[in-house]
Backbone bond lengths (Angstrom), bond angles and torsions (degrees), N, CA, C in turn:
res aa  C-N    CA-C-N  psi(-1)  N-CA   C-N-CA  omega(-1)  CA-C   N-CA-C  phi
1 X - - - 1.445 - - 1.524 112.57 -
2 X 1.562 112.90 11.21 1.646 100.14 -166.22 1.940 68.92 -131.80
3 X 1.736 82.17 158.18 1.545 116.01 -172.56 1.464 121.52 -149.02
4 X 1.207 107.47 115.93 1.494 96.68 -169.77 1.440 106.32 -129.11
5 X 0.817 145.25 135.76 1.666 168.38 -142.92 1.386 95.16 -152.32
6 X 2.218 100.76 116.87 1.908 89.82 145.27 1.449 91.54 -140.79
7 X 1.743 91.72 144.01 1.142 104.86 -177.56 1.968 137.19 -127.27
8 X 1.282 154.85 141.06 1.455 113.21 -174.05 1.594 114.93 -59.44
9 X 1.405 112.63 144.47 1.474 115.14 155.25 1.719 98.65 -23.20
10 X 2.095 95.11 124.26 1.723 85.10 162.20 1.927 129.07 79.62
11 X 1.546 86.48 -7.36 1.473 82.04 172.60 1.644 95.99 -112.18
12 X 1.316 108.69 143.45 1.397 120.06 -160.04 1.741 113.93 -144.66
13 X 1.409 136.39 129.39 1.613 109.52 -179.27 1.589 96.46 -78.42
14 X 1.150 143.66 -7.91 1.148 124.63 151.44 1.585 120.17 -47.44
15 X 1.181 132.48 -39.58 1.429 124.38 160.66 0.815 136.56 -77.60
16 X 1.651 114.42 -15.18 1.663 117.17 167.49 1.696 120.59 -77.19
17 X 1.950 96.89 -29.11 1.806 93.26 155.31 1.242 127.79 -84.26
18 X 0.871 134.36 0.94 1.684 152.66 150.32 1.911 97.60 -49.94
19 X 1.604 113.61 -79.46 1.715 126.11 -175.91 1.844 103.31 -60.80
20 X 1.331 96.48 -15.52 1.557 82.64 -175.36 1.915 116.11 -100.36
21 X 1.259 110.55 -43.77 1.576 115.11 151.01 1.492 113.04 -46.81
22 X 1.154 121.19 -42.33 1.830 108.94 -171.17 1.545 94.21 -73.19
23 X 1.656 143.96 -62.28 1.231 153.65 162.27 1.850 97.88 -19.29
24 X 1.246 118.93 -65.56 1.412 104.12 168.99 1.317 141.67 -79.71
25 X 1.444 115.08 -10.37 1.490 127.22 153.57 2.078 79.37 101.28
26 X 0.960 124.72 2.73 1.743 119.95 155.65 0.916 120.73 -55.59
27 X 1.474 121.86 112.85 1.586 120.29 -176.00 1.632 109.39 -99.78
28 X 1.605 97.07 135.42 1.838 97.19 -162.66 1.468 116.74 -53.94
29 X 0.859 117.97 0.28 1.471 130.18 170.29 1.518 120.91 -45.79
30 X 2.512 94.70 -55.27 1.359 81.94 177.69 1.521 99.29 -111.71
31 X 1.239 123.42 52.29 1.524 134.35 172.53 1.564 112.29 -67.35
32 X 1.357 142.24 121.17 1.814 128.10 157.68 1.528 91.49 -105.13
33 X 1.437 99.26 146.70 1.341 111.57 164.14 1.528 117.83 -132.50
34 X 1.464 140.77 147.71 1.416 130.56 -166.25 1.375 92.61 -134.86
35 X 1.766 116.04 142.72 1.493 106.94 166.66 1.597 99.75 -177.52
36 X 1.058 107.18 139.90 1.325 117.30 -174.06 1.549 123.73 -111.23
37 X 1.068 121.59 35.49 1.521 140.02 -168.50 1.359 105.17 -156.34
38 X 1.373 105.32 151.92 1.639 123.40 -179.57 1.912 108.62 -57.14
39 X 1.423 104.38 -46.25 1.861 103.05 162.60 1.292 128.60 -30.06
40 X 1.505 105.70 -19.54 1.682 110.04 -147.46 1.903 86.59 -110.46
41 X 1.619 124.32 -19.59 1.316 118.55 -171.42 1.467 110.56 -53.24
42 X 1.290 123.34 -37.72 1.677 98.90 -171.21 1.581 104.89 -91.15
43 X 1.280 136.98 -30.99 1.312 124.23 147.47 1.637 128.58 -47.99
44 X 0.626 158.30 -35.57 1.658 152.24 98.99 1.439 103.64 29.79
45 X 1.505 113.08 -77.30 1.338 128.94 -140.75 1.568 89.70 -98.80
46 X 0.692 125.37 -12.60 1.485 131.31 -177.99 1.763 122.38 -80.32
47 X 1.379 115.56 -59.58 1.584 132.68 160.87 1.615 100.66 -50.44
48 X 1.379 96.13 -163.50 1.753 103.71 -176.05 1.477 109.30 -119.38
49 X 1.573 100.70 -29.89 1.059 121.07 145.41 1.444 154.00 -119.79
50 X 1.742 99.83 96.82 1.340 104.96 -169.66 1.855 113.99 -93.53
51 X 1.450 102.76 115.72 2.424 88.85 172.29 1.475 75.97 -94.83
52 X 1.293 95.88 173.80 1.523 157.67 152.14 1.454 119.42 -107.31
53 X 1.471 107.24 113.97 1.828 103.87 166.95 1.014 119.59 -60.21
54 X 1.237 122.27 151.57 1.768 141.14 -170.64 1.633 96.73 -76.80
55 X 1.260 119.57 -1.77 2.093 115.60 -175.86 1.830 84.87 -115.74
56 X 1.497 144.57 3.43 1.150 132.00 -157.56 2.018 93.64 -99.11
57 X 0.758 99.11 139.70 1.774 123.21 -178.10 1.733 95.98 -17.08
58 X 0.906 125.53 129.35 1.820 132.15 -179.43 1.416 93.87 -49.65
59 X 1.617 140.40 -67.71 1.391 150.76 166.34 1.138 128.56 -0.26
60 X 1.925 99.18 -68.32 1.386 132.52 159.03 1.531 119.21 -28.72
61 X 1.407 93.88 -59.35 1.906 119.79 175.63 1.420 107.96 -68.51
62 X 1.448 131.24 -43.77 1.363 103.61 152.30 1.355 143.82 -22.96
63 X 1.530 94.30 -82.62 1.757 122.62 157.58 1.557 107.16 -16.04
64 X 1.374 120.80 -72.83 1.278 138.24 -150.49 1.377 92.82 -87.49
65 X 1.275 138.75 161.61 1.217 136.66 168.60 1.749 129.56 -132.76
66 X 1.632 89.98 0.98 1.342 131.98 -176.94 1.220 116.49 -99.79
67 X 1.682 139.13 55.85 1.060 166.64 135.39 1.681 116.84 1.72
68 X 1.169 128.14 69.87 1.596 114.71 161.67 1.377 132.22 -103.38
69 X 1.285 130.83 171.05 1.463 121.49 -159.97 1.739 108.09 -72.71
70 X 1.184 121.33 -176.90 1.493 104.33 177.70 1.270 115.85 -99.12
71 X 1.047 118.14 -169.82 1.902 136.16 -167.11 1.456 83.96 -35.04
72 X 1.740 99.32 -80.94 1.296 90.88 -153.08 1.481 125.86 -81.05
73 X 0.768 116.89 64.51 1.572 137.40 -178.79 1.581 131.62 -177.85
74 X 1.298 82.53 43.81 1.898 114.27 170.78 1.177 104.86 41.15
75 X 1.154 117.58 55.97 2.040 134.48 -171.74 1.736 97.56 -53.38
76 X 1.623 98.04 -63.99 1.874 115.52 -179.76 1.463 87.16 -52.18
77 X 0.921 132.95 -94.37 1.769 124.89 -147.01 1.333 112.96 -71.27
78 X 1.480 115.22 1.46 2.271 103.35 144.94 1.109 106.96 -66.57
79 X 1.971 111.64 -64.43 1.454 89.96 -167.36 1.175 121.73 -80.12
80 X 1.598 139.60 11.40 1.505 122.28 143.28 1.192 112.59 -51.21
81 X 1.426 121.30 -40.14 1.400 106.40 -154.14 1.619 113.18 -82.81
82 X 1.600 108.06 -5.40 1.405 115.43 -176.49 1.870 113.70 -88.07
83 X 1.577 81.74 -25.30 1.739 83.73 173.53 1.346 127.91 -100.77
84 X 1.747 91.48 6.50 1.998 112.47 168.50 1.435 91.75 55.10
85 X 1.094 106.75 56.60 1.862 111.14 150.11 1.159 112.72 -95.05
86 X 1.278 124.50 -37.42 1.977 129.17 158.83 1.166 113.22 -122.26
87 X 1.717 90.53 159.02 1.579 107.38 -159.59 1.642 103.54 -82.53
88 X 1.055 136.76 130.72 1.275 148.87 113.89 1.572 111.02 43.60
């Protein structure tokens, strides 16, 4: 139940998917991102499409408004399958 994160001032995976879409010419538009921890808020908010796992902090799920099931219950491949990025 304990979590500890250290990180530099300012480094964020919201900015590393920011350096990593421009490096691939992916525009955040058609970016998904999934994450179930407070680390994952500015990447989230960053793509166009950010979920949140259904086990990620109730708070988190505020924030996020993009709701998928958790780990163990193929959370990532509902909401692919809701935004028909894979086939069936």
């Amino acid at each position: 139940d304990i979590l500890i994160e250290i990180m530099d001032h300012g480094v964020n995976k919201g900015k590393a998917v920011k350096k990593l879409c421009s490096l691939w010419q992916i525009p955040l538009a058609n970016a998904i991102a999934f994450g179930d921890q407070y680390n994952d808020l500015e990447m989230l908010q960053t793509v166009k499409y950010g979920y949140v796992m259904e086990n990620a902090p109730f708070d988190l799920q505020q924030q996020i408004k993009r709701i998928t099931l958790d780990n163990d219950h193929d959370g990532i491949y509902q909401a692919l399958l809701k935004l028909q990025v894979i086939d069936k």
